[in-house]
C-alpha positions as CSV (number, residue, x, y, z in Angstrom):
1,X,-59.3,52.5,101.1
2,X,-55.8,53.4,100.9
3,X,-53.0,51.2,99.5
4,X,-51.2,49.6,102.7
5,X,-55.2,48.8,103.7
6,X,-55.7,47.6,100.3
7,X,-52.5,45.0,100.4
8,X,-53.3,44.0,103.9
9,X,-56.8,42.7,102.9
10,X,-55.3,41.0,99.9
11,X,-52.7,39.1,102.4
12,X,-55.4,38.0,104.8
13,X,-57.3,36.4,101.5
14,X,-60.5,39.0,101.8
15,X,-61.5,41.3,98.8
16,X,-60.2,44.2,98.4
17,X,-62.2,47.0,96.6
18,X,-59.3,46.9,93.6
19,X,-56.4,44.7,92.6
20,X,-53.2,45.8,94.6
21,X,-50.2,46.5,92.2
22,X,-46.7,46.2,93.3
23,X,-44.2,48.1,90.7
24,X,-41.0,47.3,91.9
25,X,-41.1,48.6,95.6
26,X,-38.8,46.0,96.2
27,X,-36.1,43.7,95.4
28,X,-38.1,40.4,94.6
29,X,-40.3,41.9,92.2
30,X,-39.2,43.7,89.4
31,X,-40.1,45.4,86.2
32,X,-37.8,46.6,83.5
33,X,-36.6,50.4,83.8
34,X,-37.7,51.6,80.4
35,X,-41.1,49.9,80.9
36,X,-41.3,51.1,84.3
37,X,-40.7,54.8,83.5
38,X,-43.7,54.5,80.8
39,X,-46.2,52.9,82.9
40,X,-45.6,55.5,85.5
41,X,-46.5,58.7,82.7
42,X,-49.2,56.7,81.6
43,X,-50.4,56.0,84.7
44,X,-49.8,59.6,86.5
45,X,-47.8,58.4,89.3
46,X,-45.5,61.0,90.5
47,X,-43.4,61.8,87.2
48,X,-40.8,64.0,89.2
49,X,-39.4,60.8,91.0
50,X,-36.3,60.1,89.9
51,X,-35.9,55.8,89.3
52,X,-32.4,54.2,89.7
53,X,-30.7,51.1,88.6
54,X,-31.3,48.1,90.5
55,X,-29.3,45.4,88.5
56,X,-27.0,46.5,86.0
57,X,-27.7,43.4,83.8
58,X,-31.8,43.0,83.8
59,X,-31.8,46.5,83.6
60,X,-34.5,46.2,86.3
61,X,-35.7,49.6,88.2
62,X,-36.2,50.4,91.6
63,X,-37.0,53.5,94.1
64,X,-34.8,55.7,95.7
């Protein structure tokens, strides 16, 4: 099951074989840039991609 599957079963209230995470794809949620950048190395996910600055203030992270 790939991830777009994965949040589409989640939104029609079905189980999906694993918890979909959201980390940051957009606007409304949001997750600290430092904290971001860690969880990412921990968790192996693409460590060349370059995050950027979202909101100055909350120091919140999103994708290019």
């Amino acid at each position: 099951m790939n991830s777009r599957e994965r949040v589409t079963i989640a939104i029609n209230h079905r189980e999906p074989d694993k918890v979909p995470v959201d980390l940051a794809w957009t606007t409304v949620t949001s997750i600290t840039y430092p904290v971001h950048d860690k969880l990412r190395k921990y968790l192996k996910l693409n460590p060349d991609l370059q995050l950027q600055l979202s909101h100055i203030h909350q120091w919140t992270a999103k994708l290019p």
